[in-house]
PLY file of the C-alpha trace (Angstrom):
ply
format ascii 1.0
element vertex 336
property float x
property float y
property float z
element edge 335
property int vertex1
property int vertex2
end_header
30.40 35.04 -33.81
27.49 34.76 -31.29
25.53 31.60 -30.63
22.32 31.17 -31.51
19.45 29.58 -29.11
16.09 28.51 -30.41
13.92 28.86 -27.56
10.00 26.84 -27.16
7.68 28.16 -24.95
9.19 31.72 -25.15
6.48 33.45 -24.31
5.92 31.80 -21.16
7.48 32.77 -17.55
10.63 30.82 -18.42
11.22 31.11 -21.94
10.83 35.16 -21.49
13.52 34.83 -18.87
15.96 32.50 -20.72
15.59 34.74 -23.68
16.83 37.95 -21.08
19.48 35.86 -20.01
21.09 34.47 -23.09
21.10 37.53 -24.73
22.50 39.75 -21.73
25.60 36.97 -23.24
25.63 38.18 -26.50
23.59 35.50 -27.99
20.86 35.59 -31.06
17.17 34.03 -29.51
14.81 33.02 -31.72
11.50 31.81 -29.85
8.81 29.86 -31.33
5.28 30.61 -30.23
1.76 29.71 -31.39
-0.14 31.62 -33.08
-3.64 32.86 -31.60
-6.41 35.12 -31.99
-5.46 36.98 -28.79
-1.83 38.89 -28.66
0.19 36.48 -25.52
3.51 38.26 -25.51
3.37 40.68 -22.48
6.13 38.66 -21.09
8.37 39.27 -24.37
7.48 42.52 -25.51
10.15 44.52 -23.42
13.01 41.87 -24.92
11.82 43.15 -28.79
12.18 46.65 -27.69
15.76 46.61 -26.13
17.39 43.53 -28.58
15.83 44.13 -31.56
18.79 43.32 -33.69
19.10 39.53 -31.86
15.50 38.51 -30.81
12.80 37.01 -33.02
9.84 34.96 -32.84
8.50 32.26 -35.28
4.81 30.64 -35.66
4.72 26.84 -34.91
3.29 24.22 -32.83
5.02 21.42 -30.94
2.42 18.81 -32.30
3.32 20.00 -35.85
6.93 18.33 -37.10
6.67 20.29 -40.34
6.79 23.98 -38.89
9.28 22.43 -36.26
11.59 21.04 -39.34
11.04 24.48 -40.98
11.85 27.21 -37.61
14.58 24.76 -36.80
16.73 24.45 -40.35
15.46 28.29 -40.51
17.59 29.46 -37.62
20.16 26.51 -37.61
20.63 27.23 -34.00
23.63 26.01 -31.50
21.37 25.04 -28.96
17.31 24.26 -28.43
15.96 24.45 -25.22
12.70 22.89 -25.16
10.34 24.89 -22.79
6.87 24.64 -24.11
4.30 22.99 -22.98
1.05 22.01 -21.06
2.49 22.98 -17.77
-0.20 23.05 -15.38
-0.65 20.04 -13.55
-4.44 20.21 -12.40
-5.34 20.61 -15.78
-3.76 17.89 -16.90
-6.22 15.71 -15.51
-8.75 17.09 -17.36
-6.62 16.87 -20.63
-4.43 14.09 -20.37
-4.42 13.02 -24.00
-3.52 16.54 -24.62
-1.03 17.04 -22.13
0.71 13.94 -23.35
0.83 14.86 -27.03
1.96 18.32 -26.20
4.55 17.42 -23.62
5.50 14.03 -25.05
5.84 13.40 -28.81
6.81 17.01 -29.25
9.79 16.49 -27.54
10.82 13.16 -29.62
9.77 15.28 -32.97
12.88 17.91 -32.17
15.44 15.32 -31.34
14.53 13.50 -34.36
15.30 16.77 -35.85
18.62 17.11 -34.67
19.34 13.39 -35.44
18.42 13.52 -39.08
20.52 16.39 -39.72
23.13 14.86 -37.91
23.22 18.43 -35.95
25.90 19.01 -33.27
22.86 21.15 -31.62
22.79 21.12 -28.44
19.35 20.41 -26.35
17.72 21.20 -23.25
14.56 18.84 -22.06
12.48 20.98 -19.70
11.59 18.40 -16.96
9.79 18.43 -13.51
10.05 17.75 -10.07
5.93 16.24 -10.56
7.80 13.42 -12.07
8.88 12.22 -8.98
5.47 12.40 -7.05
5.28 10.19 -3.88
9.35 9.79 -3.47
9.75 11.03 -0.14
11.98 14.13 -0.28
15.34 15.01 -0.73
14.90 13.85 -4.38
18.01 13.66 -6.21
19.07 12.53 -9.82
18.66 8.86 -8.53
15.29 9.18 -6.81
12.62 6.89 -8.14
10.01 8.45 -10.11
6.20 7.66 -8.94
3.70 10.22 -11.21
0.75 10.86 -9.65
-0.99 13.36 -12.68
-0.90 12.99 -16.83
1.14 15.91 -16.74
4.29 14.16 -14.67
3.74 10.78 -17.04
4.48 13.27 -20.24
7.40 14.42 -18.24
8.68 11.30 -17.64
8.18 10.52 -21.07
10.38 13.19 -22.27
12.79 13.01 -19.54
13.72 9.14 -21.04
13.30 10.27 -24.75
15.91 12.85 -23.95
18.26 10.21 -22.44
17.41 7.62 -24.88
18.74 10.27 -27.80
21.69 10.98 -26.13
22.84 7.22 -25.13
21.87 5.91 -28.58
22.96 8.72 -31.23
25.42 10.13 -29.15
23.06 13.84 -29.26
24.70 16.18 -26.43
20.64 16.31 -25.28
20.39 17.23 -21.04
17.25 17.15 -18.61
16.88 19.97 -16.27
14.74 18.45 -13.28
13.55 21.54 -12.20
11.61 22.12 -8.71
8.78 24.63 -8.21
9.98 27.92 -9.42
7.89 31.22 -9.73
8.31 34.89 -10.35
6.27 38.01 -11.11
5.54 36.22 -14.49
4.02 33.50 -13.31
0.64 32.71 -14.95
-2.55 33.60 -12.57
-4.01 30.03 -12.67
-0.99 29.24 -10.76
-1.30 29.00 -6.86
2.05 31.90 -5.95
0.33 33.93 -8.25
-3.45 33.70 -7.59
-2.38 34.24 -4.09
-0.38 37.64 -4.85
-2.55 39.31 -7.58
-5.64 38.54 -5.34
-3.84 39.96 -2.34
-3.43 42.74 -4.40
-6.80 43.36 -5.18
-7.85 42.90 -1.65
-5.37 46.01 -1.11
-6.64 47.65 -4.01
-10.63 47.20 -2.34
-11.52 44.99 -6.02
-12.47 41.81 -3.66
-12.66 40.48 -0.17
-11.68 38.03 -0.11
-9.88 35.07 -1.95
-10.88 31.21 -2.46
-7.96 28.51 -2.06
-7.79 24.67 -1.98
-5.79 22.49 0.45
-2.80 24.71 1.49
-0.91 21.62 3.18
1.11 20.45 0.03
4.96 21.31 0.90
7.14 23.03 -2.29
10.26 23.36 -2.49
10.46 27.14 -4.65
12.97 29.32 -6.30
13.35 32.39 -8.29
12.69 31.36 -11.58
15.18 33.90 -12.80
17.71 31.68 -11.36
16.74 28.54 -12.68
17.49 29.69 -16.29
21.07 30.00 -15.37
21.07 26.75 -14.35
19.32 25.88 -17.69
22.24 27.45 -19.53
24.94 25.92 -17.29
23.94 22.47 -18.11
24.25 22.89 -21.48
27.52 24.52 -21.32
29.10 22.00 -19.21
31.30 19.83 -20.60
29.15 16.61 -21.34
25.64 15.90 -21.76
24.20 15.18 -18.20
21.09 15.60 -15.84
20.89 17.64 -13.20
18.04 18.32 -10.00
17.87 22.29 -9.88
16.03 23.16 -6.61
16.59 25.34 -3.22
16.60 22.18 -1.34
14.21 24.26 1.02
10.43 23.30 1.49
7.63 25.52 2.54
4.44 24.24 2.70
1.36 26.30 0.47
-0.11 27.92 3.87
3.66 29.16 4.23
3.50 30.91 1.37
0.02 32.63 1.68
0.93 33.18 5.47
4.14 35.13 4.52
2.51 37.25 1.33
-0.14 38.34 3.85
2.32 39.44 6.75
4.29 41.20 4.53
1.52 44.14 3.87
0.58 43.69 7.64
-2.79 41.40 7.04
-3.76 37.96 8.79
-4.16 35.87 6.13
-7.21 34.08 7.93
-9.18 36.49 7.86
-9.37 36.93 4.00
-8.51 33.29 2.73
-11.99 30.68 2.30
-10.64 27.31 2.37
-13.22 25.32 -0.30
-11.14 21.68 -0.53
-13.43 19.92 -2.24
-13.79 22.62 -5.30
-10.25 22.23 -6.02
-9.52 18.43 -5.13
-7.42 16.45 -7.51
-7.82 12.83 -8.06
-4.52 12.43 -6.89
-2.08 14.40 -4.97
1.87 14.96 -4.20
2.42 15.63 -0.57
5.68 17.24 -0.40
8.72 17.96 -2.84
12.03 18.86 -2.12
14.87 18.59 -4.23
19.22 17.87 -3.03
21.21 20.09 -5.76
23.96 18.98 -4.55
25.45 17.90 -8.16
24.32 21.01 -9.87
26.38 22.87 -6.89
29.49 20.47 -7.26
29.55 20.21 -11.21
28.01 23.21 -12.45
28.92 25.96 -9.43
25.17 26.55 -9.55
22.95 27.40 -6.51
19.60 29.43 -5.98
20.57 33.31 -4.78
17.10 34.11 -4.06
15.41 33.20 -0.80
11.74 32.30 0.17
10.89 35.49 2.05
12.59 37.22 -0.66
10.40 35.74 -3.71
7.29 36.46 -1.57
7.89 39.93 -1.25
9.14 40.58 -4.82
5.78 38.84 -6.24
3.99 41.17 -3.92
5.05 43.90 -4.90
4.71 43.40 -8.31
1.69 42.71 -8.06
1.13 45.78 -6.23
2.38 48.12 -8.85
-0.08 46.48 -11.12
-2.84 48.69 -9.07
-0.11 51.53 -8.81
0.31 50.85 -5.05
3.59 50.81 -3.07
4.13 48.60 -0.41
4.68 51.30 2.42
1.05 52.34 0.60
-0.43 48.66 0.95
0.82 48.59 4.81
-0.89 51.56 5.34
-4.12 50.36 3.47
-3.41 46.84 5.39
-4.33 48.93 8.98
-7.85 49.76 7.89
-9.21 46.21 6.48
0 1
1 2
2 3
3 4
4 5
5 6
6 7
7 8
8 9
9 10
10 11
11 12
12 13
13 14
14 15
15 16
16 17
17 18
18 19
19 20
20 21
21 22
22 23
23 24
24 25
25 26
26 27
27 28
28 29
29 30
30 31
31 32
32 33
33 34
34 35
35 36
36 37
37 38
38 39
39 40
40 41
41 42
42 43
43 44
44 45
45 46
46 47
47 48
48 49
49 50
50 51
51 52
52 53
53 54
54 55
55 56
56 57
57 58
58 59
59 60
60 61
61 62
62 63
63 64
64 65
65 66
66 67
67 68
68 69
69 70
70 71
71 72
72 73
73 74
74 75
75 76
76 77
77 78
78 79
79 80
80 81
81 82
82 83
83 84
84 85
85 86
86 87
87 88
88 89
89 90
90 91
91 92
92 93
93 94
94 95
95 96
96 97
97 98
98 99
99 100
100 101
101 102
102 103
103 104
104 105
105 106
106 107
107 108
108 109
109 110
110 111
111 112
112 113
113 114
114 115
115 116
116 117
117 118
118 119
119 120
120 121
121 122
122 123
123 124
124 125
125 126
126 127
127 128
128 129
129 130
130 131
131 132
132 133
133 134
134 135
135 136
136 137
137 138
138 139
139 140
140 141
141 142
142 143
143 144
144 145
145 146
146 147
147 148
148 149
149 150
150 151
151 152
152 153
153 154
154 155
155 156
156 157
157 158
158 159
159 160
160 161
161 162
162 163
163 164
164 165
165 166
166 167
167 168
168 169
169 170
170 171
171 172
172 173
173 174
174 175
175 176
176 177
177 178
178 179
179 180
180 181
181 182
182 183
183 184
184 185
185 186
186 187
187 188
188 189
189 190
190 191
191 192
192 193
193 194
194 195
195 196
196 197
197 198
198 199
199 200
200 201
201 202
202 203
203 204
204 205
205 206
206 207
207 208
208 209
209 210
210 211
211 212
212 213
213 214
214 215
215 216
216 217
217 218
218 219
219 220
220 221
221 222
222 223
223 224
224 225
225 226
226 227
227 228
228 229
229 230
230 231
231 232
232 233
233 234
234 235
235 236
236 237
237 238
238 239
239 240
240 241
241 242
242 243
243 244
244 245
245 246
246 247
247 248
248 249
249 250
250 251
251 252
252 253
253 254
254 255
255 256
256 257
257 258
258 259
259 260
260 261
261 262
262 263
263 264
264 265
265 266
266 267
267 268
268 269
269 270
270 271
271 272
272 273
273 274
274 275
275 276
276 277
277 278
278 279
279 280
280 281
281 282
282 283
283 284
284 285
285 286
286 287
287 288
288 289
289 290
290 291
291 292
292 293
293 294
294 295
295 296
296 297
297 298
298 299
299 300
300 301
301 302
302 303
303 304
304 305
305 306
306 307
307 308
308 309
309 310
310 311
311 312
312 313
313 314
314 315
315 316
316 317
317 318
318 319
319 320
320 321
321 322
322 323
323 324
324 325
325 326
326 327
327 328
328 329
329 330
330 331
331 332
332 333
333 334
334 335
């Protein structure tokens, strides 16, 4: 009989490729997503076509225990992995009470859940590299956290109700502290991605030019179809634990939107306005870089794909979106 995951946030970059994964191993996904005026389920819609027998969605809200209770006794699932939320770090300045209901008291409401049905569910806390802030880098499973933005506080938040559940009521409930990871499905308010779908449309002749903040902050960033392996992995491992998923590389931002930029042939000065001041945060994180080293030694985990090599897929996806090749886009490159 095949497992069954119940998956928050599935429409998002992560929960769309968690939901590929698990079910390319024979399990049943369920994902809960809000509902909205607007259809947000590009990410998804490909999984309903090719698994309709063992994907679903459900209508809920993190914020709202009763449709929470309901999905979850509903699809009585074997494990939860808890991906949704208000993700986006600058914002969460600008809605910190938000970001902190959303992130935080969501996450208590689904391992009260488990707890009250006295559930042998297993559950996955999405957590963040943010949370460690100005820890100076490698940052392992024993690094100090020191938040610098609401959204890292709700992280933290969860990260100790999730250990708090497990060391009290014995719940087999795991933080993932994951470091930057992006993909072709990465949302466009996002820095990998504003830089790649804009290059595109440079390419494409839609703009000129694009308009980016402080490129110093260093990243360390992975594939994020690698870091839901690791996501499964710690749940199936063989007691609850947490575990630093990262590349243990670090690239700073100008890295990135150099390499994009060489890869169609184009100087990336010569296109890029630097406007600091629009996009200044009351805070900031310098650098982040994470040490895997237990997720290598326990779970046989480590990132396949390299920097160069998530550059150039995002690119190129991107590309396609304006039905452009690459070799095309080099050629184009020659002439701006």
């Amino acid at each position: 009989m095949s497992k069954k995951a119940f998956i928050t946030g599935v429409t998002g970059q992560d929960g769309s490729y968690l939901a590929e994964f698990l079910l390319k191993k024979n399990y049943t996904v369920v994902g809960m997503m809000r509902r909205s005026s607007s259809f947000n389920t590009s990410r998804i819609d490909h999984i309903y076509e090719s698994y309709p027998d063992n994907f679903d969605t459900k209508y809920g809200d993190l914020t709202d225990v009763n449709s929470l209770k309901r999905n979850i006794d509903e699809v009585a699932p074997d494990e939860i992995y808890n991906l949704g939320a208000q993700s986006h770090v600058g914002v969460s300045f600008n809605l910190a009470e938000n970001t902190l209901i959303n992130n935080s008291i969501s996450t208590i409401n689904i391992l009260e859940i488990i707890r009250q049905r006295k559930s042998k569910c297993k559950f996955y806390q999405a957590s963040s590299s943010e949370m460690f802030g100005l820890t100076p880098p490698p940052q392992n499973e024993n690094s100090q956290f020191d938040p610098q933005s609401p959204y890292a506080i709700s992280k933290i938040s969860s990260f100790h109700s999730t250990k708090y559940y497990r060391r009290a009521f014995g719940l087999f409930a795991a933080n993932g502290i994951l470091f930057n990871h992006e993909s072709p499905r990465r949302g466009l308010n996002f820095l990998t991605r504003k830089v790649t779908y804009n290059l595109a449309k440079i390419i494409a002749g839609k703009i000129k030019s694009i308009e980016l903040g402080n490129l110093s902050a260093r990243r360390d960033w992975g594939f994020a179809g690698d870091y839901v392996e690791a996501m499964w992995k710690i749940l199936d491992y063989k007691e609850p634990e947490d575990f630093v998923i990262s590349t243990d590389q670090i690239h700073s931002a100008e890295d990135f939107v150099k390499t994009c930029f060489e890869i169609v042939g184009l100087d990336w000065k010569k296109f890029v306005k630097i406007n600091s001041k629009k996009y200044l945060r009351p805070a900031e994180v310098p650098q982040l870089m994470g040490d895997s080293s237990k997720a290598r030694k326990l779970l046989g985990w480590k990132a396949k794909i390299k920097f160069h090599e998530l550059c150039r897929m995002m690119v190129e996806s991107d590309l396609k979106i304006f039905s452009i090749s690459l070799e095309k886009a080099k050629e184009i490159a020659k002439k701006l």
